[in-house]
C-alpha positions in Angstrom: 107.4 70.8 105.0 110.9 69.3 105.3 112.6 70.9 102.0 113.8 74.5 102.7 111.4 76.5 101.2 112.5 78.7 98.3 110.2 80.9 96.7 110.4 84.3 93.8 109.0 87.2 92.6 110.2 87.1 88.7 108.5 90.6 87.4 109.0 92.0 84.0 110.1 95.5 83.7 107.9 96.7 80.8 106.3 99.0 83.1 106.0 100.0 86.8 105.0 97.3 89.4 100.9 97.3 89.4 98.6 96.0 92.4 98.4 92.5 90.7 102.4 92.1 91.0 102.6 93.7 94.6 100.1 91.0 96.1 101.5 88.3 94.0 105.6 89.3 95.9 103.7 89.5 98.7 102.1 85.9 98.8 105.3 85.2 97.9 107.6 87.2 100.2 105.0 85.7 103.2 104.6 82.0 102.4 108.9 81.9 102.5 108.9 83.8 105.8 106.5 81.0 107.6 108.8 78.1 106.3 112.1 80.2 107.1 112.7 79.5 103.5 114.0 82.4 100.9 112.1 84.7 98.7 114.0 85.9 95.8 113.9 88.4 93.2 114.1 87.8 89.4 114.1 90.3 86.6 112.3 89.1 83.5 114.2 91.4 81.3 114.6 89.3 78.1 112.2 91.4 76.3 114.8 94.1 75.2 112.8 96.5 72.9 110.2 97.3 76.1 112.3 96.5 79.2 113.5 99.8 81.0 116.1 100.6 83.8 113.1 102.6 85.2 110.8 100.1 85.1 113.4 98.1 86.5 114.0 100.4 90.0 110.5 101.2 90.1 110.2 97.4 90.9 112.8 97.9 93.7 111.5 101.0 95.2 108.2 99.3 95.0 109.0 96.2 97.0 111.3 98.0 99.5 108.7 100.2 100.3 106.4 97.4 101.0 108.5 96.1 103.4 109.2 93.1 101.2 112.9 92.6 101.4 114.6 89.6 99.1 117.7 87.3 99.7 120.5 87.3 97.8 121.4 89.9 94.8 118.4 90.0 92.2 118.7 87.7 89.3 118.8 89.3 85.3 117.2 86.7 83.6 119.1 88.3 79.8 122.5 87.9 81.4 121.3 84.0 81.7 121.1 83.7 77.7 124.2 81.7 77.4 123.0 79.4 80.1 119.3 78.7 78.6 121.0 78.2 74.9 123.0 75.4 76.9 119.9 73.4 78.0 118.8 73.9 74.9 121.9 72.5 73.0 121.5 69.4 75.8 117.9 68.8 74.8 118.8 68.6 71.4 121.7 65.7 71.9 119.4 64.0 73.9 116.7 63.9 71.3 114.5 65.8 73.3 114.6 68.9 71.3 114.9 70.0 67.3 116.1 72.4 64.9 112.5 74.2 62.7 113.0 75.5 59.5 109.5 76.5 58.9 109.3 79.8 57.9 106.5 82.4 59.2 104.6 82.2 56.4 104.3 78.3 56.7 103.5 79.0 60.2 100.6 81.0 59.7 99.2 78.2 57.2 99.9 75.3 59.3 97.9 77.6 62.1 94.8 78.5 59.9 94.4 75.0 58.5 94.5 73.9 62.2 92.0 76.0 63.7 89.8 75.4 60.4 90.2 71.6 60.9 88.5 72.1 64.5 92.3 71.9 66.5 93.8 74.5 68.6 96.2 76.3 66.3 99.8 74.9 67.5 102.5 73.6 65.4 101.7 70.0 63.6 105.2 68.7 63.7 106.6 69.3 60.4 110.4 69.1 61.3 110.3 67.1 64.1 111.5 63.5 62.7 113.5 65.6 60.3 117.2 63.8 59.5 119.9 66.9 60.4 121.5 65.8 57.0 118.2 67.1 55.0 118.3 70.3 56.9 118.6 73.4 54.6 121.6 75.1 54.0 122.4 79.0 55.5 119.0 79.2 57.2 119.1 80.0 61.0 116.5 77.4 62.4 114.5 78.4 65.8 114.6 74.9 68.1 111.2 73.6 69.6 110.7 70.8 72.2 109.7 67.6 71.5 106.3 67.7 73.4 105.3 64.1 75.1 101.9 64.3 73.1 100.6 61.1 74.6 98.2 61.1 77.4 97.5 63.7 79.9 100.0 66.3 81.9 99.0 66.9 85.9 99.3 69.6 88.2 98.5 69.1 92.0 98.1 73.1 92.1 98.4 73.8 95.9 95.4 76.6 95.5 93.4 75.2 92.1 93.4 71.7 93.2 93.9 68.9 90.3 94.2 70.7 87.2 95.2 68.2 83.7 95.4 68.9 80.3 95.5 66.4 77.2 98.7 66.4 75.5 97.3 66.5 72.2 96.8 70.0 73.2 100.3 71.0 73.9 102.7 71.5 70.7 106.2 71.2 70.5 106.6 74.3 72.0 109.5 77.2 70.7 112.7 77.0 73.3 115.0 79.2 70.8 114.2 82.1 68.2 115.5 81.7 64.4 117.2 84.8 65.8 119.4 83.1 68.5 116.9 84.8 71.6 115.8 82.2 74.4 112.1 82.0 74.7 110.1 82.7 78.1 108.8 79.2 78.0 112.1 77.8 78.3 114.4 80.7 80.6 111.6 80.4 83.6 112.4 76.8 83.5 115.7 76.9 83.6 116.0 79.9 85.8 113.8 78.2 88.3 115.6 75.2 88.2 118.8 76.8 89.1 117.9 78.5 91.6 116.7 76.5 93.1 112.6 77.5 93.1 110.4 74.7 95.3 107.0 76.7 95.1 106.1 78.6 92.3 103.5 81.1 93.1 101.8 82.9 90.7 98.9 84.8 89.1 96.1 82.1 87.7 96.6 83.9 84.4 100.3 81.5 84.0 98.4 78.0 84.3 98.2 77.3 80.4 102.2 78.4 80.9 102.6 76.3 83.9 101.8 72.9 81.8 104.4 73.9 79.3 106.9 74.1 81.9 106.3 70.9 83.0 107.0 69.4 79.6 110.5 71.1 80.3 111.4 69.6 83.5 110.4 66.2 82.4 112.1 66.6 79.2 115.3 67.3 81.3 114.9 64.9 83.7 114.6 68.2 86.5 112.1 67.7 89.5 108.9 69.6 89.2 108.2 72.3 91.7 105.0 72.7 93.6 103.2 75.3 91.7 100.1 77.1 93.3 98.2 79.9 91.0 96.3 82.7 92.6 92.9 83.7 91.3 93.0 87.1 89.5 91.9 90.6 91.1 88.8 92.0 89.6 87.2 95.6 90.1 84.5 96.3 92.4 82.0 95.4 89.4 83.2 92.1 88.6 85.3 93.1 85.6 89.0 92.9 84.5 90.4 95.4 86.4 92.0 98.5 84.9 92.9 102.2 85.9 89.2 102.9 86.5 89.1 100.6 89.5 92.1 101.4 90.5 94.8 98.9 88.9 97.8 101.9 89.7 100.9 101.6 89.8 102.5 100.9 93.7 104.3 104.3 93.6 100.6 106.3 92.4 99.3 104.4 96.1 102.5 105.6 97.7 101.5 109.5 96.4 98.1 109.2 97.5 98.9 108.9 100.9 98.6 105.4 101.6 100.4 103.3 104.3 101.9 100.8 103.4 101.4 98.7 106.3 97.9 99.6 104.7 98.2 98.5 101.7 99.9 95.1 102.4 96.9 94.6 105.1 94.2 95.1 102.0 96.5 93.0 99.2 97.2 90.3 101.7 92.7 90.3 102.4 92.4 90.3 98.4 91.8 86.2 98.2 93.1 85.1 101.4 91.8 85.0 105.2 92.5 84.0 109.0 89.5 83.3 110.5 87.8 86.5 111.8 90.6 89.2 111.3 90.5 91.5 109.3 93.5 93.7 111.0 96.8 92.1 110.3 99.7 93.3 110.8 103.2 91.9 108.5 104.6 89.9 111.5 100.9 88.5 112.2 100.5 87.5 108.2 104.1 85.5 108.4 102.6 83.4 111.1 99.3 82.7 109.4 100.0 82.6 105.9 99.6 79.2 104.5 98.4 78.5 100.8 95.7 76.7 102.0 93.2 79.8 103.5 93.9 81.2 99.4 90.5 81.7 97.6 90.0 79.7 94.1 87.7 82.9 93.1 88.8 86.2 92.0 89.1 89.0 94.5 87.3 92.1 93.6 89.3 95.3 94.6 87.8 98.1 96.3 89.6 101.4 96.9 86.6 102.7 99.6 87.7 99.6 101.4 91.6 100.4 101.3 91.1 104.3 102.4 88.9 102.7 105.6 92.0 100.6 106.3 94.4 103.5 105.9 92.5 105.5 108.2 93.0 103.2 110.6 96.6 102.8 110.2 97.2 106.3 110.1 94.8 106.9 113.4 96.5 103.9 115.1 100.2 105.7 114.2 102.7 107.8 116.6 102.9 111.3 116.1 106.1 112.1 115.6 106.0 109.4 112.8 102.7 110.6 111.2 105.0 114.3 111.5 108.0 112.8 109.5 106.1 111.5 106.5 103.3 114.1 106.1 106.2 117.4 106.5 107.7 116.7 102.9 103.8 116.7 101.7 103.0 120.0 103.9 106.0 121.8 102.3 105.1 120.4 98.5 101.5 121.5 99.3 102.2 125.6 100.7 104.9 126.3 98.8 107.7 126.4 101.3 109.6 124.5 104.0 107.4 124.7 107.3 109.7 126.0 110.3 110.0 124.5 113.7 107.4 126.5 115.4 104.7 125.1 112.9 106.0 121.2 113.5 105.1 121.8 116.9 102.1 123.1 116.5 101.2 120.2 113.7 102.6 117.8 116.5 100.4 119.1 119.3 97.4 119.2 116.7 98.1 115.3 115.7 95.8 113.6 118.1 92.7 115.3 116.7 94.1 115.4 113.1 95.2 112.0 112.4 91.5 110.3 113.6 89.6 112.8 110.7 92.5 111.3 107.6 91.8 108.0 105.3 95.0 109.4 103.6 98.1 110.9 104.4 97.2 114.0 101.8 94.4 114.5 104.0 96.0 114.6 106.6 98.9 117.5 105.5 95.8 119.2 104.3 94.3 119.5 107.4 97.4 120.3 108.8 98.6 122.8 106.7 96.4 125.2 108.8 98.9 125.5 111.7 101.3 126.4 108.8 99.2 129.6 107.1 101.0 133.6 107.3 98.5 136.0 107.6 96.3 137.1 105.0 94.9 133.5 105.1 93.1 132.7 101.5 89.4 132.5 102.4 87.3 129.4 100.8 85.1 130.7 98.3 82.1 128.5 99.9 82.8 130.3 103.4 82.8 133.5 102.4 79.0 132.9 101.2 77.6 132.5 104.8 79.0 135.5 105.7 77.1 138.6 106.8 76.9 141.3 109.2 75.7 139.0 112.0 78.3 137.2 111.6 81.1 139.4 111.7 79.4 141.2 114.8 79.6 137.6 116.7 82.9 137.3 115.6 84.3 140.8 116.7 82.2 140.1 120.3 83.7 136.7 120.9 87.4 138.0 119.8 86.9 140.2 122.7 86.0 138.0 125.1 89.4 135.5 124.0 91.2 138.5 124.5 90.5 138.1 128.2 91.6 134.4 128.5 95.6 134.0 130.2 94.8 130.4 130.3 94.8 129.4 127.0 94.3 126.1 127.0 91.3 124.0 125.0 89.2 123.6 127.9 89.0 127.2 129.3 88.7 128.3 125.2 85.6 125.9 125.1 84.2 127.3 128.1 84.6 130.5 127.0 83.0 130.0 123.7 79.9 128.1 125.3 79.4 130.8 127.1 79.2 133.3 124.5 76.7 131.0 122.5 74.4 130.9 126.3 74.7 134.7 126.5 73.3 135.9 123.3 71.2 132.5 123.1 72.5 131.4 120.0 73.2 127.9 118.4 77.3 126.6 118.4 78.0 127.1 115.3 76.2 130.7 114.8 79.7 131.4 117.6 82.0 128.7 116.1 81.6 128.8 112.5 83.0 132.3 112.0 86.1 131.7 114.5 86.9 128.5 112.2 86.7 130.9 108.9 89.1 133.7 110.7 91.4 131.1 111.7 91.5 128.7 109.2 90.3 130.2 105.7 87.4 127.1 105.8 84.2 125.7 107.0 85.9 122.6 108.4 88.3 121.6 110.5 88.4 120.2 114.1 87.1 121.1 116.8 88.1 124.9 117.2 88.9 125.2 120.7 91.6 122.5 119.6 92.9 124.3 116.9 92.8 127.7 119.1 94.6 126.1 121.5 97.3 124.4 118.9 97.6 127.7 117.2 98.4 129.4 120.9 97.0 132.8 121.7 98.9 135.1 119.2 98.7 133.3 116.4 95.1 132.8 116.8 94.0 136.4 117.4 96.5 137.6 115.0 94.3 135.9 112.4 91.1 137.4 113.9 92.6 140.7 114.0 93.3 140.6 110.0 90.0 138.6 109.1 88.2 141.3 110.6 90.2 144.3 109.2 89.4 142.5 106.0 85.7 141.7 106.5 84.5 144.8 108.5 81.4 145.1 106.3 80.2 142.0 104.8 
């Protein structure tokens, strides 16, 4: 590819960034990256009544915390209005564009008698060969293209292949509002004109758009960028997706615990492929990515499939860095700000924690044991397997930790098996009432880990008040 490759991400910020959008900056973000082109940011904020300053840094926070970091300062499509009322003035003196009077009522009409007639509902022309002396007086006209409605317009889509349309099919299109407003058709042109766009990419969902925007750049005598439209994402049943699948926005992913090394991974799967992998890194995808290995079918989104991935990310992360982001979730989740002593402990724990998570949450969940004061809260479901038996095999095995100077997991294991060979009893009859004095639950890892990650007072600290509590079941 010999051009410099120039690429955007042009969201609107109606509402917070959405899986859709992430994969679609991603694409993107990637395809620039293997051409050492550009990827730029564009906010598609001409819709005033519904575009929001929220919406707007949701998009950023979204995209840095993807990792998917744009060149140059992001472009406000509105503050472009006087620029796209200037092409449109130039269309206009070169006869390629004219002032509409019809009113919305004659709209509608013109509309109905189409669609009755058989046709597809778009304008029929009325004011196009209209002399500008005959215009009416004191009514602000909206202006509209004049469409080349002979033969057929062409797109050499670099993901769809060949698409054409007829012509006929394509009205003279509205490039300015009666009320003075740029419309979307004609500010994406021009916006991706100037700066200088050469690949469009884009949800399939713009291709009707994308001929439209043709008409523009030939009316202006503007080369055409390459324009390549990715296939929709559908929900694990086939269907549009929506909330029920999972169609969130990024920042709900974000506070579910997900990675997002995790989540590009599963967008970046969602319609495209490299052979056999199915782990790929961000530094791996900029050397693959090429348009070509892009699906023409819709991808079909599956959050089972994006907690697997996640667990692998977070199983295949350091410790200390796994500590950092789950501590601010640990203190949300008790209450209070865990001290020092309890990061450690977390810290030692992480090795046998971090391969049991698919999510982060999980993760400061199954932490949060190391972080409990005594009385620890007892799961309602662990206090039903409780009974005398029970609290006479814990009471006999406290005694025997007691004992143990060397606490460390494996003489804590050994001590424990020996218990359960001594009073011939299964593992669990032993271990299942030292995880519910320690840790309030019926899972957790394995206990002579946690015993060992909890250290000796701590651990028989908890004993001590489970069974002062639980003397009689």
């Amino acid at each position: 590819m010999q051009e410099s490759v120039v690429t955007r991400f042009a969201p609107s910020p109606t509402g917070l960034l959405h899986i859709g959008g992430a994969r679609t900056a991603l694409f993107n973000y990637l395809f620039s990256r293997h051409y050492q082109g550009k990827f730029l940011l564009r906010i598609e904020n001409t819709d005033l009544k519904r575009s929001t300053k929220e919406a707007t840094n949701a998009i950023y926070e979204g995209l840095n915390w993807l990792g998917l970091t744009w060149d140059d300062e992001p472009v406000s499509q509105v503050s472009r209005k006087g620029r796209h009322l200037e092409v449109a003035e130039l269309l206009i003196s070169n006869d390629m564009a004219y002032k509409c009077f019809c009113t919305p009522e004659e709209l509608k009409i013109m509309r109905e008698k189409s669609i009755s007639a058989g046709g597809f509902g778009g304008y029929n022309g009325k004011c196009r060969n209209v002399d500008a002396s005959k215009h009416p007086p004191n009514l602000s006209p909206s202006i509209r293209l004049k469409t080349n409605n002979e033969g057929k317009t062409s797109i050499k889509d670099l993901i769809q292949g060949n698409v054409e349309v007829s012509n006929k099919e394509i009205d003279d299109m509205v490039l300015v509002r009666s009320d003075g407003t740029p419309t979307y058709m004609l500010a994406v042109a021009v916006d991706d004109h100037d700066m200088k766009i050469t690949h469009v990419i884009r949800g399939d969902d713009h291709l009707t758009n994308t001929f439209r925007h043709i008409q523009i750049y030939q009316a202006l005598g503007w080369k055409v960028p390459y324009f390549a439209h990715i296939p929709l994402i559908h929900g694990s049943d086939g269907k549009k997706l929506s909330k029920r699948h999972g169609a969130l926005g990024i920042h709900n992913y974000k506070e579910d615990g997900i990675l997002p090394q995790a989540l590009n991974n599963y967008l970046l799967r969602l319609g495209w492929s490299h052979k056999n992998h199915e782990i790929i890194n961000l530094k791996e995808a900029i050397n693959w990515f090429e348009l070509k290995n892009v699906g023409k079918s819709p991808s079909r989104f599956d959050m089972d499939k994006l907690n697997h991935l996640n667990a692998h990310y977070i199983s295949s992360s350091k410790n200390d860095k796994l500590l950092e982001l789950i501590t601010p979730i640990l203190n949300d989740f008790l209450g209070f700000n865990i001290p020092i002593e309890v990061k450690k402990k977390v810290l030692l724990a992480m090795d046998n924690l971090k391969v049991r998570a698919k999510t982060l949450n999980e993760l400061a969940e199954d932490a949060s044991i190391y972080a409990y004061n005594v009385p620890i809260r007892i799961e309602e479901k662990a206090l039903t397997v409780l009974d005398q038996s029970t609290i006479n095999m814990l009471n006999l095995t406290r005694n025997l930790l007691d004992r143990i100077t060397d606490w460390t997991s494996e003489e804590l294991e050994a001590a424990i098996t020996s218990v359960v060979n001594e009073n011939k009893v299964g593992f669990k009859e032993v271990a299942q009432p030292i995880r519910i004095a320690i840790t309030g639950s019926l899972k957790s890892p394995s206990i002579h880990e946690v015993l060992a990650n909890l250290g000796r007072d701590t651990s028989l600290e908890r004993i001590d008040d489970f069974l002062r509590r639980y003397k009689t079941s």
